[in-house]
mmCIF file as Biopython writes it, N, C-alpha, C and O atoms, coordinates in Angstrom:
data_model
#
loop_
_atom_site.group_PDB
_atom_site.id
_atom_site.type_symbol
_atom_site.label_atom_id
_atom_site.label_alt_id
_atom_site.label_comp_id
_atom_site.label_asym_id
_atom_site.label_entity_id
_atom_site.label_seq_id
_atom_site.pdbx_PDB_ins_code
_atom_site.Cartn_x
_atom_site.Cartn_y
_atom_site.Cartn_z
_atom_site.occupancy
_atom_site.B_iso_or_equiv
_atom_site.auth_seq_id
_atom_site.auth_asym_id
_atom_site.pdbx_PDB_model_num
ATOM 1   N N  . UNK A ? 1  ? -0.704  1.541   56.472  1.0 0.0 1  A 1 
ATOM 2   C CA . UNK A ? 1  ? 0.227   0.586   55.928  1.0 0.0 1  A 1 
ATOM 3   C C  . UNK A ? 1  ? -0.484  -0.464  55.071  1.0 0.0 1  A 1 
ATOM 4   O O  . UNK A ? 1  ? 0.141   -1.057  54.192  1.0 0.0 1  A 1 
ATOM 5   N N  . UNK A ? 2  ? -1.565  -0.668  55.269  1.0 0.0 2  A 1 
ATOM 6   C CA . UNK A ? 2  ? -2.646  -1.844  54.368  1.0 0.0 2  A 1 
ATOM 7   C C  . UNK A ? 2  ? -2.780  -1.129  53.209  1.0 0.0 2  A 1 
ATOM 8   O O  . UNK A ? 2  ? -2.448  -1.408  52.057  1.0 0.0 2  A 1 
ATOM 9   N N  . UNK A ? 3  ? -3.419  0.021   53.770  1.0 0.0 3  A 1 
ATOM 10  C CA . UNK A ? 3  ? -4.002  0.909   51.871  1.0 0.0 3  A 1 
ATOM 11  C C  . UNK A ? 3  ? -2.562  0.419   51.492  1.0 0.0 3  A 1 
ATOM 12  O O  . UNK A ? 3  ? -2.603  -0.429  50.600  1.0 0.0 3  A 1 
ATOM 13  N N  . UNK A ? 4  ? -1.469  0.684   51.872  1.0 0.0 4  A 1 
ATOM 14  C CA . UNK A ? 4  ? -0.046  0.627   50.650  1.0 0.0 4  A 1 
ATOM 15  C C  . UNK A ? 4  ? 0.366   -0.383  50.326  1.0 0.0 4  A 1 
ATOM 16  O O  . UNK A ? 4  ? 0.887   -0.287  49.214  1.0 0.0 4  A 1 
ATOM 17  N N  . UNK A ? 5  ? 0.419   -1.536  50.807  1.0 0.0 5  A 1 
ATOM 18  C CA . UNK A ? 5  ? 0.147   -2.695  50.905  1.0 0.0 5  A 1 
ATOM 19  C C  . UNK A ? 5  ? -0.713  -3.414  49.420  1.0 0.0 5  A 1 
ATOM 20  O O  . UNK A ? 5  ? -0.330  -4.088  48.463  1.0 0.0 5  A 1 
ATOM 21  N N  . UNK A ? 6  ? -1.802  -2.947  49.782  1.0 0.0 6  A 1 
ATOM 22  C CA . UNK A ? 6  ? -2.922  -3.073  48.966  1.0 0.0 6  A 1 
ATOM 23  C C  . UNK A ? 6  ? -2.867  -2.457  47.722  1.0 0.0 6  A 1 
ATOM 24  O O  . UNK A ? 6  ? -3.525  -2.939  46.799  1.0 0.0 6  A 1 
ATOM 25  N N  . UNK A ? 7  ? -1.895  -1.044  47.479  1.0 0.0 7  A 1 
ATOM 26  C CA . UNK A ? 7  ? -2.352  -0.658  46.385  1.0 0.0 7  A 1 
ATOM 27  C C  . UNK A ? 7  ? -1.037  -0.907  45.444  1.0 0.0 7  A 1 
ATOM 28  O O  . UNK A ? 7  ? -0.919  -0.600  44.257  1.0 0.0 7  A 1 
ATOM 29  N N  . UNK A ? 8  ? 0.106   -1.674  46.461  1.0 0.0 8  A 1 
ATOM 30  C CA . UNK A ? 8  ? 0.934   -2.266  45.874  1.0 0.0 8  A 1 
ATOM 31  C C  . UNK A ? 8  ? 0.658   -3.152  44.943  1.0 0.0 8  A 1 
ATOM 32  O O  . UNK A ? 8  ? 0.821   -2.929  43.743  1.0 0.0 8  A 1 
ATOM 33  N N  . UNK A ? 9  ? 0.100   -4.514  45.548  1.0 0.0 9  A 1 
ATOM 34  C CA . UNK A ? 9  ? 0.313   -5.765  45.251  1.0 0.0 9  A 1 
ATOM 35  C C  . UNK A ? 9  ? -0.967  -5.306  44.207  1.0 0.0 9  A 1 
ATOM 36  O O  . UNK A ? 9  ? -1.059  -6.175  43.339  1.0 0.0 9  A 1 
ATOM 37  N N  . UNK A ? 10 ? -1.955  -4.257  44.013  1.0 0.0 10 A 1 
ATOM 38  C CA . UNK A ? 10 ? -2.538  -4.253  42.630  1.0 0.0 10 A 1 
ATOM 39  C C  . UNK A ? 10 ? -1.625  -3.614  41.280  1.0 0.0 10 A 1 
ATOM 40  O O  . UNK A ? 10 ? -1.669  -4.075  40.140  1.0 0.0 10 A 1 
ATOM 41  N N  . UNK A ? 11 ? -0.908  -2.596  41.669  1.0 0.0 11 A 1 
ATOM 42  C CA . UNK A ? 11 ? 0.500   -2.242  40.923  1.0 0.0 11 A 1 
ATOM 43  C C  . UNK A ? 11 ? 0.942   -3.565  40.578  1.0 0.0 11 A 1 
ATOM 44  O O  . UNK A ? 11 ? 0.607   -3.855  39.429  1.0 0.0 11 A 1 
ATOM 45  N N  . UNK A ? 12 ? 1.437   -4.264  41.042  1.0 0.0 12 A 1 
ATOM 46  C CA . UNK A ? 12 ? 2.019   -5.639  40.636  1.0 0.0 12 A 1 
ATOM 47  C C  . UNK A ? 12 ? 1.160   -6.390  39.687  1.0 0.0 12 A 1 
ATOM 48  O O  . UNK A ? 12 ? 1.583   -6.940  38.671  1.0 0.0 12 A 1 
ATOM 49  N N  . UNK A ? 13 ? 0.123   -6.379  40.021  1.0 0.0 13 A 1 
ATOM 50  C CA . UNK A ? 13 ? -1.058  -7.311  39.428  1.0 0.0 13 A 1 
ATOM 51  C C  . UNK A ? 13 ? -1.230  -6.062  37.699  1.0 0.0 13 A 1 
ATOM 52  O O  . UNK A ? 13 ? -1.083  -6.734  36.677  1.0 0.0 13 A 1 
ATOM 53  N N  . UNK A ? 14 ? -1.356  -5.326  37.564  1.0 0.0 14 A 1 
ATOM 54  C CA . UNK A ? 14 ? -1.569  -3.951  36.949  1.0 0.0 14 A 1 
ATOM 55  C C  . UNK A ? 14 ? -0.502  -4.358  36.012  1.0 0.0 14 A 1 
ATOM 56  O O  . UNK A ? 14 ? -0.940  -4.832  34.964  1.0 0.0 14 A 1 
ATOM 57  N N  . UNK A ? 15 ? 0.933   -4.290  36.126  1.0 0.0 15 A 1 
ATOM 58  C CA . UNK A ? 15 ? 1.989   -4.693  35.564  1.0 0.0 15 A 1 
ATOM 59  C C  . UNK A ? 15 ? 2.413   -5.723  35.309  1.0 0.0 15 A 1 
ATOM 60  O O  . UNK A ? 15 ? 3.424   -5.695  34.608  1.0 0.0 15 A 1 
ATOM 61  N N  . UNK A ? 16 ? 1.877   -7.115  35.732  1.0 0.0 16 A 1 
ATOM 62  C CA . UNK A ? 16 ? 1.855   -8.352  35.500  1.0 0.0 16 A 1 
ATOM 63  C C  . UNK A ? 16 ? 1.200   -8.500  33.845  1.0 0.0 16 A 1 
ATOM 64  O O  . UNK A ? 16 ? 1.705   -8.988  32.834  1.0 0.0 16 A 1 
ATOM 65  N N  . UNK A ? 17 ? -0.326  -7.758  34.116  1.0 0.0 17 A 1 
ATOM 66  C CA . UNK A ? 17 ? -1.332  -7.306  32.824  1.0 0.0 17 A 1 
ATOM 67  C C  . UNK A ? 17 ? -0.835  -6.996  31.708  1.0 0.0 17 A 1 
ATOM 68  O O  . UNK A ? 17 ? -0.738  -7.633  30.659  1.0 0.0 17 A 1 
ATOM 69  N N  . UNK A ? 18 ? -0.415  -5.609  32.102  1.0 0.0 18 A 1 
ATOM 70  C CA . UNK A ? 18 ? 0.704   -5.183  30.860  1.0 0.0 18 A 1 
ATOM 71  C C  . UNK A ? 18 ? 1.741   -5.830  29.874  1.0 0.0 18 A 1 
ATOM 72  O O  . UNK A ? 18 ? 1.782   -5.905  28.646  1.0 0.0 18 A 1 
ATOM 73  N N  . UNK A ? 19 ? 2.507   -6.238  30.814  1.0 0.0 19 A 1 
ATOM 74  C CA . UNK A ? 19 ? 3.557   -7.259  30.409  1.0 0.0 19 A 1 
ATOM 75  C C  . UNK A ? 19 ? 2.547   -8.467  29.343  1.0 0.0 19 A 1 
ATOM 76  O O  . UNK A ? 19 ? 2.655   -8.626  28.127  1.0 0.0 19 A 1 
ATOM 77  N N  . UNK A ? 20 ? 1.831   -9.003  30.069  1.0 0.0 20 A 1 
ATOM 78  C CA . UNK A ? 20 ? 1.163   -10.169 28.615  1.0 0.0 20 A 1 
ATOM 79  C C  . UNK A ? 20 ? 0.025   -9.730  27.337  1.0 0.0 20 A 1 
ATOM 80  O O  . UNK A ? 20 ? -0.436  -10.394 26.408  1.0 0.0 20 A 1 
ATOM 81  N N  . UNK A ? 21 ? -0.214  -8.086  27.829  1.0 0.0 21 A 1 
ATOM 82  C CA . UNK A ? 21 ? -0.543  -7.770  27.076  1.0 0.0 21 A 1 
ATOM 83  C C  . UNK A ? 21 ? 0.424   -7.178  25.130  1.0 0.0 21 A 1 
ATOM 84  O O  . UNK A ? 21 ? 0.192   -7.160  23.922  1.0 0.0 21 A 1 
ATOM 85  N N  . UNK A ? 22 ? 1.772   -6.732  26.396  1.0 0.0 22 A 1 
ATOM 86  C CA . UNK A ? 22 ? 2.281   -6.062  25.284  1.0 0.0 22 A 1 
ATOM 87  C C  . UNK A ? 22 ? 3.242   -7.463  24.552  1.0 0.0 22 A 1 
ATOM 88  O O  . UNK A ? 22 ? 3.732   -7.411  23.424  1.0 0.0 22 A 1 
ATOM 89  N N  . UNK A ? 23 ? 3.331   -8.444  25.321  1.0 0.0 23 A 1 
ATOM 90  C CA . UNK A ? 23 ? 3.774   -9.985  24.822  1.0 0.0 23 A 1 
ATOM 91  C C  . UNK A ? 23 ? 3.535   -9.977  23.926  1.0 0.0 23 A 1 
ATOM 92  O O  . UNK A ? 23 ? 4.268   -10.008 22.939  1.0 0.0 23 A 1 
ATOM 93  N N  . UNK A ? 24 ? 1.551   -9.898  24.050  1.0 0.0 24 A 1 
ATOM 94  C CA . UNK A ? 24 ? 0.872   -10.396 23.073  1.0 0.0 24 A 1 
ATOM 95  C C  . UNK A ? 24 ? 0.799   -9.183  21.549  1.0 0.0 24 A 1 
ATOM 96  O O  . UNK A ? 24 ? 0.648   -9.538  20.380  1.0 0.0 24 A 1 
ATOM 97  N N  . UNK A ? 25 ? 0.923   -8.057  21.944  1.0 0.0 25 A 1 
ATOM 98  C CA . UNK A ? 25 ? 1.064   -7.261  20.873  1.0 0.0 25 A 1 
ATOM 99  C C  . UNK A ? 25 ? 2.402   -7.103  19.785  1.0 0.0 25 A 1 
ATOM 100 O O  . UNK A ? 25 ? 2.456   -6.483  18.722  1.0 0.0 25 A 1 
ATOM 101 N N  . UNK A ? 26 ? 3.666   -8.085  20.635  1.0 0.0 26 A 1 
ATOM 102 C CA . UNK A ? 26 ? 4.243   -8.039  19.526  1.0 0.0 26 A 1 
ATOM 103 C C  . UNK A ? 26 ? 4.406   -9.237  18.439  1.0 0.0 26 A 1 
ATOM 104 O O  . UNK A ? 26 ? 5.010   -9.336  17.371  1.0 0.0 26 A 1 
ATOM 105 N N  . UNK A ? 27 ? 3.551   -10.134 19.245  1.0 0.0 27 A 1 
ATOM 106 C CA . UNK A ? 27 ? 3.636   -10.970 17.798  1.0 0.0 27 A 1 
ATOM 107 C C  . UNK A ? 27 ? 2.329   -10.821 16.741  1.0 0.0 27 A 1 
ATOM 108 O O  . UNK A ? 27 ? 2.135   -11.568 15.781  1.0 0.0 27 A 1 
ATOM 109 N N  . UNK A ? 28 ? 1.665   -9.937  17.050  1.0 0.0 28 A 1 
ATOM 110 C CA . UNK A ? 28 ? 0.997   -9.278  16.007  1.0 0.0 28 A 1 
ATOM 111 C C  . UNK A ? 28 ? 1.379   -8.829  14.496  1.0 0.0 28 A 1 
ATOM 112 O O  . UNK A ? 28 ? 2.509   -8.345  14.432  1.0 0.0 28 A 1 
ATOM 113 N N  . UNK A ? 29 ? 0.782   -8.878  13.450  1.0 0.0 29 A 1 
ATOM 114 C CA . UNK A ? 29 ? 1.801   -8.467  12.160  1.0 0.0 29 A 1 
ATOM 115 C C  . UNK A ? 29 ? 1.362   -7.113  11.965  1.0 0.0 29 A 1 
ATOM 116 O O  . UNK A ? 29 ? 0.181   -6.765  11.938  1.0 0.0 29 A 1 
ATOM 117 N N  . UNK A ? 30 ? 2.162   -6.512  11.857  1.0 0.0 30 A 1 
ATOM 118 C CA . UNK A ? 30 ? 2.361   -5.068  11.195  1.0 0.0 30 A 1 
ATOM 119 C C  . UNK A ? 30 ? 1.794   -4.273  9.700   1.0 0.0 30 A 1 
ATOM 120 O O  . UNK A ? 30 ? 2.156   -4.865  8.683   1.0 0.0 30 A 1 
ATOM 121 N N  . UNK A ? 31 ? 1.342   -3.596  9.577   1.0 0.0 31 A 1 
ATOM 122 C CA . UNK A ? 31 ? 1.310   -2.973  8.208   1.0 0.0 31 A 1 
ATOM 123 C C  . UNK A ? 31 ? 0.261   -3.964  7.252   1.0 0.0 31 A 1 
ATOM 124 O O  . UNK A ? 31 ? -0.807  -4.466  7.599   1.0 0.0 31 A 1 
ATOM 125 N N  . UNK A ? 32 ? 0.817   -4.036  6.199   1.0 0.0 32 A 1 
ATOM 126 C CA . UNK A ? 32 ? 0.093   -5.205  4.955   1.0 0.0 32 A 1 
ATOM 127 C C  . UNK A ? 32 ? -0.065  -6.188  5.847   1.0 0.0 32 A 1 
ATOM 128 O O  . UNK A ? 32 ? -1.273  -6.387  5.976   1.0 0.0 32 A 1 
ATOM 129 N N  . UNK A ? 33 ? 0.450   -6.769  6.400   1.0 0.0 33 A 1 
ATOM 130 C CA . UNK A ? 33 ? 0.894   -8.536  6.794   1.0 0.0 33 A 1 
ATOM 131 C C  . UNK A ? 33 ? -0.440  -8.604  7.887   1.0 0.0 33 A 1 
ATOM 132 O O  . UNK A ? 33 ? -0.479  -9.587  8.627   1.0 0.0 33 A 1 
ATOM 133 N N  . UNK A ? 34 ? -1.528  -7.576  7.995   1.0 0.0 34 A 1 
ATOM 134 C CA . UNK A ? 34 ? -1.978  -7.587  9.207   1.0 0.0 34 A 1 
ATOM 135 C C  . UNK A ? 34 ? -3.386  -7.876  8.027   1.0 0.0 34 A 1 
ATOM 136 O O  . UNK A ? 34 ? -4.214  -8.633  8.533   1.0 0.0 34 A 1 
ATOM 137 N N  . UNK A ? 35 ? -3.714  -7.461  6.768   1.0 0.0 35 A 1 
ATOM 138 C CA . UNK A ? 35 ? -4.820  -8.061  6.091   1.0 0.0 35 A 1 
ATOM 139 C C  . UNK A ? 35 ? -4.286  -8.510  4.741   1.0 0.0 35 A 1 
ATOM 140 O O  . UNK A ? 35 ? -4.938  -8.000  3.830   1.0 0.0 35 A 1 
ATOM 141 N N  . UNK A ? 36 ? -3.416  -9.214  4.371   1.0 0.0 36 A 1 
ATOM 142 C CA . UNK A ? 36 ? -2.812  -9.370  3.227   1.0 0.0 36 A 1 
ATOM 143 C C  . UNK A ? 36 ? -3.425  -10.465 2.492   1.0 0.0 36 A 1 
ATOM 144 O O  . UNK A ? 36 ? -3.533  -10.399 1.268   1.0 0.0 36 A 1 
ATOM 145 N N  . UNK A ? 37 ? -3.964  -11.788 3.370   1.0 0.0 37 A 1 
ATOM 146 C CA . UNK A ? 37 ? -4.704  -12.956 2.743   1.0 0.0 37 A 1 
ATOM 147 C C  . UNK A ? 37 ? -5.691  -12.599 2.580   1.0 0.0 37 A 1 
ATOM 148 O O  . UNK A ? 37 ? -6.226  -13.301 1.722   1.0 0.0 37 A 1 
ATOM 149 N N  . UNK A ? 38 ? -6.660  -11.443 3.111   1.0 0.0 38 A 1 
ATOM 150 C CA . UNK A ? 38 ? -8.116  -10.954 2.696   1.0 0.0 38 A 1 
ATOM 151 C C  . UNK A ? 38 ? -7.789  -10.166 1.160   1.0 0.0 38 A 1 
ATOM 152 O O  . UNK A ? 38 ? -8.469  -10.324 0.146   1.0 0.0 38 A 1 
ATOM 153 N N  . UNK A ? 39 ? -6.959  -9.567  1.245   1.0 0.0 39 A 1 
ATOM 154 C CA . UNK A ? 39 ? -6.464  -8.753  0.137   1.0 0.0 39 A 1 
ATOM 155 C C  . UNK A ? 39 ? -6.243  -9.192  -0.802  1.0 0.0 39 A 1 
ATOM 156 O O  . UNK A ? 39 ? -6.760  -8.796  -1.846  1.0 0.0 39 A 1 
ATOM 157 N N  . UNK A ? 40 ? -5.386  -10.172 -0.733  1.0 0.0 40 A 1 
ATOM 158 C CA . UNK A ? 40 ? -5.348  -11.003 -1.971  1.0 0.0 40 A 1 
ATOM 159 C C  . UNK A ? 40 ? -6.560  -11.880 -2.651  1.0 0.0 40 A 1 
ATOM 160 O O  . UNK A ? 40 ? -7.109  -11.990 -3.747  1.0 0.0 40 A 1 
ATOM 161 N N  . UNK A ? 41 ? -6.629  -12.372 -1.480  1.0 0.0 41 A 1 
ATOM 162 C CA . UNK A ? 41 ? -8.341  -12.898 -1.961  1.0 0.0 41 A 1 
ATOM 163 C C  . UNK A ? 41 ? -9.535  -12.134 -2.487  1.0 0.0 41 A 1 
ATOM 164 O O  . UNK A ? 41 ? -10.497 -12.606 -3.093  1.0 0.0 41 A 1 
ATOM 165 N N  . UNK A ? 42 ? -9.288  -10.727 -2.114  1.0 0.0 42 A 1 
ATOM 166 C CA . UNK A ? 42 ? -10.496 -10.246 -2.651  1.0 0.0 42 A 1 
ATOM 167 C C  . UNK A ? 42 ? -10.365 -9.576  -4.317  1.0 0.0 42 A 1 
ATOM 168 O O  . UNK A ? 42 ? -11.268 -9.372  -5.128  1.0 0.0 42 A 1 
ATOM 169 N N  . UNK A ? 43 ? -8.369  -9.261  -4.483  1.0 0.0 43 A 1 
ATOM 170 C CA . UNK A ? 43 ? -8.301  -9.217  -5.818  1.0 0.0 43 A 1 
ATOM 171 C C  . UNK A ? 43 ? -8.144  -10.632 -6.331  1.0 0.0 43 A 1 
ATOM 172 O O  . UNK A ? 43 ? -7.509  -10.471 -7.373  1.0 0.0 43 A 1 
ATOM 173 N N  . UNK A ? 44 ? -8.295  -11.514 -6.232  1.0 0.0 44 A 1 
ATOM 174 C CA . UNK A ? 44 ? -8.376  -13.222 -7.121  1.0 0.0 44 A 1 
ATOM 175 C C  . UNK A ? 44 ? -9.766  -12.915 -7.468  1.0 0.0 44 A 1 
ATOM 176 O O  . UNK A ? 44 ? -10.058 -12.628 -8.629  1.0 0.0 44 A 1 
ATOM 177 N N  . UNK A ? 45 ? -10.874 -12.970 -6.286  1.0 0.0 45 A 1 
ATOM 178 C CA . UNK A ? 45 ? -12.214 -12.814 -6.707  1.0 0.0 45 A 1 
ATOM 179 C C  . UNK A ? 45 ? -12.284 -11.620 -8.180  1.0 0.0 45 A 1 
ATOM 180 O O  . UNK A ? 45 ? -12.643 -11.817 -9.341  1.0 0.0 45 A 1 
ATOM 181 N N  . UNK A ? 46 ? -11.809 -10.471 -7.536  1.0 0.0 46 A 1 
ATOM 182 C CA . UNK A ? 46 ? -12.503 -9.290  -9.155  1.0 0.0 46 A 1 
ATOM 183 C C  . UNK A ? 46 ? -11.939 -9.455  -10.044 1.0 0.0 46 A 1 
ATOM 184 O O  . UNK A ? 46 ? -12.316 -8.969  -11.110 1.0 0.0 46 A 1 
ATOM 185 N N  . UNK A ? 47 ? -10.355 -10.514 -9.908  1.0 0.0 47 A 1 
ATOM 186 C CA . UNK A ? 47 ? -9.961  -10.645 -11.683 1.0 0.0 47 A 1 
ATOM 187 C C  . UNK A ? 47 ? -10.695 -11.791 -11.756 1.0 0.0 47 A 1 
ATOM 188 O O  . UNK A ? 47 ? -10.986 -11.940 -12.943 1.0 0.0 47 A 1 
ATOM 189 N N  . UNK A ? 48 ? -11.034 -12.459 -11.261 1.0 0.0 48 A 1 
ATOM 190 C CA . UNK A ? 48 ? -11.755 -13.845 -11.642 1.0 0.0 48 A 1 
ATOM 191 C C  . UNK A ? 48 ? -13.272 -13.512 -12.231 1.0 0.0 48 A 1 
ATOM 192 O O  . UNK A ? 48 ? -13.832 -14.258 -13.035 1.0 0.0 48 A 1 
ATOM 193 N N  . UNK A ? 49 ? -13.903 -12.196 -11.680 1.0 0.0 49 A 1 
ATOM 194 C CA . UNK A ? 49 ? -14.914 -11.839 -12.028 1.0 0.0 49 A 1 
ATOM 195 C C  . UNK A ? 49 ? -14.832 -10.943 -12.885 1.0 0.0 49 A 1 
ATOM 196 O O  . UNK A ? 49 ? -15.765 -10.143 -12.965 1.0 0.0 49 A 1 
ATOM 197 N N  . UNK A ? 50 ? -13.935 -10.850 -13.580 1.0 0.0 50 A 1 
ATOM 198 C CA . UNK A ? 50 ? -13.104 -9.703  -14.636 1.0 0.0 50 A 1 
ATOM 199 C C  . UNK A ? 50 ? -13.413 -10.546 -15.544 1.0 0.0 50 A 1 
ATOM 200 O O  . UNK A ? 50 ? -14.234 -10.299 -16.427 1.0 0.0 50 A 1 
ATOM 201 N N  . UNK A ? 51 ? -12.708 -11.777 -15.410 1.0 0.0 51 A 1 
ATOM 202 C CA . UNK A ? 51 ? -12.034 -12.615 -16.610 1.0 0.0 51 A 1 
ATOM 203 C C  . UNK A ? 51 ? -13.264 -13.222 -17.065 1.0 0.0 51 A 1 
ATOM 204 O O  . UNK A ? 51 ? -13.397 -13.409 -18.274 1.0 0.0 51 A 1 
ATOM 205 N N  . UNK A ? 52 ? -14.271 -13.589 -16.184 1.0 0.0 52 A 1 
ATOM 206 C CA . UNK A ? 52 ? -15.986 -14.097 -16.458 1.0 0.0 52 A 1 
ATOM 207 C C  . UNK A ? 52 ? -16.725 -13.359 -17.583 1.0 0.0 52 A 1 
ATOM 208 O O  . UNK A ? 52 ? -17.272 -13.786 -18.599 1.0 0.0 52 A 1 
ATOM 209 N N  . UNK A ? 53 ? -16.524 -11.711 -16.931 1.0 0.0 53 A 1 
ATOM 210 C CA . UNK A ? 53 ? -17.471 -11.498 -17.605 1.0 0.0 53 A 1 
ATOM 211 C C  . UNK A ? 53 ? -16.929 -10.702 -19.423 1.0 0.0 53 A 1 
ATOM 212 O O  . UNK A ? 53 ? -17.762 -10.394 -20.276 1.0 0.0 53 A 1 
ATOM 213 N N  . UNK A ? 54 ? -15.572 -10.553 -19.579 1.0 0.0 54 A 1 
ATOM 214 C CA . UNK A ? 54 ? -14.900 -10.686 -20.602 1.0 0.0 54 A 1 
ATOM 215 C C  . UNK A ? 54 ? -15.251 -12.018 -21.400 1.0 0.0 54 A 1 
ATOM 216 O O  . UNK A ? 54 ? -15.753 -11.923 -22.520 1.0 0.0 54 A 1 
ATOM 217 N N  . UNK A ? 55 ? -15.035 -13.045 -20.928 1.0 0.0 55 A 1 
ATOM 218 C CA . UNK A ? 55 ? -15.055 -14.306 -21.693 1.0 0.0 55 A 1 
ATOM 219 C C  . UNK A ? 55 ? -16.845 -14.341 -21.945 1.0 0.0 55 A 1 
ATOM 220 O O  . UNK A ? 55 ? -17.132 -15.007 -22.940 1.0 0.0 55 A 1 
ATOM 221 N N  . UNK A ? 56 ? -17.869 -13.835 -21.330 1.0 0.0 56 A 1 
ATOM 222 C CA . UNK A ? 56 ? -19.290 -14.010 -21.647 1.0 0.0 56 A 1 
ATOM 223 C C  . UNK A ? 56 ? -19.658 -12.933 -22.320 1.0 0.0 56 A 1 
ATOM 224 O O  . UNK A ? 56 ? -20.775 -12.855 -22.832 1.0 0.0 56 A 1 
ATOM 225 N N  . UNK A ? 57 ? -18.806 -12.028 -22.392 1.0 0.0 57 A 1 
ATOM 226 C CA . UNK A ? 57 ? -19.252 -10.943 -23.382 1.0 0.0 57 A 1 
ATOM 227 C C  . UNK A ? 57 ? -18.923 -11.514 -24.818 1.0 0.0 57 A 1 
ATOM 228 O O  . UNK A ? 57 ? -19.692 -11.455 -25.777 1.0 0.0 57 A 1 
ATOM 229 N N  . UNK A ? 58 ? -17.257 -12.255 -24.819 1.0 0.0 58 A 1 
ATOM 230 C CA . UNK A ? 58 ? -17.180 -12.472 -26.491 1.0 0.0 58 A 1 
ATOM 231 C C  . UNK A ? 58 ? -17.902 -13.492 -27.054 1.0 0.0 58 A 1 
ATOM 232 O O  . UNK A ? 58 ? -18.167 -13.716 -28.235 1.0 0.0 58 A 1 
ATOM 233 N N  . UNK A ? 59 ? -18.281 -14.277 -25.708 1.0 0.0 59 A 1 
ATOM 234 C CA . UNK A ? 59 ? -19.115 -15.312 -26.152 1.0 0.0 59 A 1 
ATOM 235 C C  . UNK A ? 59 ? -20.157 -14.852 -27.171 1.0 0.0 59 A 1 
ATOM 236 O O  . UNK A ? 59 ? -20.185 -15.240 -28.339 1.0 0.0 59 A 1 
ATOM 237 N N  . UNK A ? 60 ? -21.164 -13.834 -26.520 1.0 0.0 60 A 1 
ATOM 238 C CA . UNK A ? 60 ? -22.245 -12.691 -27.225 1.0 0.0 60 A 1 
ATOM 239 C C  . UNK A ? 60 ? -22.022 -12.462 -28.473 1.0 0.0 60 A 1 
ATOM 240 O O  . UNK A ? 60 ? -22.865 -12.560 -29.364 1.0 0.0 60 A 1 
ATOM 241 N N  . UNK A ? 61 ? -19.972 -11.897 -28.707 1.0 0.0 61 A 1 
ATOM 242 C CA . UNK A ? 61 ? -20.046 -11.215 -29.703 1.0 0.0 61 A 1 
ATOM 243 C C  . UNK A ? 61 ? -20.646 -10.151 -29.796 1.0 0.0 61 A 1 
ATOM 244 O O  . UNK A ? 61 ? -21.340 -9.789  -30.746 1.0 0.0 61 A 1 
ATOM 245 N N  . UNK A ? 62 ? -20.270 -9.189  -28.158 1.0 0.0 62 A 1 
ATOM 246 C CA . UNK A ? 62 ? -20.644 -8.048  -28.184 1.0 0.0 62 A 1 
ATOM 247 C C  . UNK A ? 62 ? -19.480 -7.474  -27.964 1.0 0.0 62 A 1 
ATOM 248 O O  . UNK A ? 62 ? -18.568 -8.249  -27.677 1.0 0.0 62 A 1 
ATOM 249 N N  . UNK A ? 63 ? -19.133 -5.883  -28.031 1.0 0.0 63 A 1 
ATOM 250 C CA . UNK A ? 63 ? -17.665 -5.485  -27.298 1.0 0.0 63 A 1 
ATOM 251 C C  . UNK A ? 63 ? -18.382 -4.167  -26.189 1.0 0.0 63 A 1 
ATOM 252 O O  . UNK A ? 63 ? -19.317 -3.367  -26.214 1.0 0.0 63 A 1 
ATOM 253 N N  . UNK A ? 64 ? -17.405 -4.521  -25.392 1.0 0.0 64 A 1 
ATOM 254 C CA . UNK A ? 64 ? -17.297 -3.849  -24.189 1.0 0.0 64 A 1 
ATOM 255 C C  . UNK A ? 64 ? -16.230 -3.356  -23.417 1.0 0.0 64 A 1 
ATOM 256 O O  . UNK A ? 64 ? -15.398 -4.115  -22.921 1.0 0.0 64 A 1 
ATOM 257 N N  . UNK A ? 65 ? -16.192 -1.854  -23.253 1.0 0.0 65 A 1 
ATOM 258 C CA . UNK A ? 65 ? -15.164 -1.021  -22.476 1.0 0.0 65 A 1 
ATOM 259 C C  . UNK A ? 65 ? -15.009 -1.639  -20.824 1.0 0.0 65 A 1 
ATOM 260 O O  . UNK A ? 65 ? -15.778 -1.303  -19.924 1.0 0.0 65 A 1 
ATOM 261 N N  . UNK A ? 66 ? -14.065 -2.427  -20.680 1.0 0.0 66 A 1 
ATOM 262 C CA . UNK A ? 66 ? -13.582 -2.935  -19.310 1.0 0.0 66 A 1 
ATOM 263 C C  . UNK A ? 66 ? -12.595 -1.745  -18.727 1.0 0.0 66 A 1 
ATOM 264 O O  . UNK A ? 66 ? -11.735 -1.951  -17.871 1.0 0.0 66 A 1 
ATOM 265 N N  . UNK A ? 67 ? -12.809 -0.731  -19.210 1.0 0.0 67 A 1 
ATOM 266 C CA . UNK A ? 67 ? -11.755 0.505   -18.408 1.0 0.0 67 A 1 
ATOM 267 C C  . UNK A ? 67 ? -12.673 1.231   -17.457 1.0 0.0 67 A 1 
ATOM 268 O O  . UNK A ? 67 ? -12.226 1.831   -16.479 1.0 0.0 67 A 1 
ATOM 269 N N  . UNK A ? 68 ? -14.366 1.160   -17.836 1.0 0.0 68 A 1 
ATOM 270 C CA . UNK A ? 68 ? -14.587 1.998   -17.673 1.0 0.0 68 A 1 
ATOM 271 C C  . UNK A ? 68 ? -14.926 1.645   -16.085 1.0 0.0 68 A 1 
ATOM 272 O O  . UNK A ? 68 ? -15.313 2.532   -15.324 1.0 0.0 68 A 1 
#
């Protein structure tokens, strides 16, 4: 009657766990929304480093294929 007892009240404890685990998983963001400010930030950086090295090339008065 103890073992059951015992392997109850860890069932309980087991499912107590769960429960704040999966709490915690739904206010998690989904999909895009889960790296979207890195994302954006990292395309600001390469057009910003786009737009640099365009503007220091004409500076030169050299031309250069930005497709490639």
């Amino acid at each position: 009657m103890e073992f059951a007892y015992a392997k109850h009240l860890q069932l309980l404890t087991a499912g107590k766990r769960l429960h704040a685990q999966t709490e915690t998983l739904k206010d998690l963001a989904i999909g895009v929304e889960c790296f979207k400010e890195e994302y954006d930030a990292v395309v600001a950086a390469a057009t910003l480093q786009d737009e640099e090295r365009k503007k220091r090339v004409e500076e030169e008065g050299g031309i250069y294929d930005f497709d490639e």
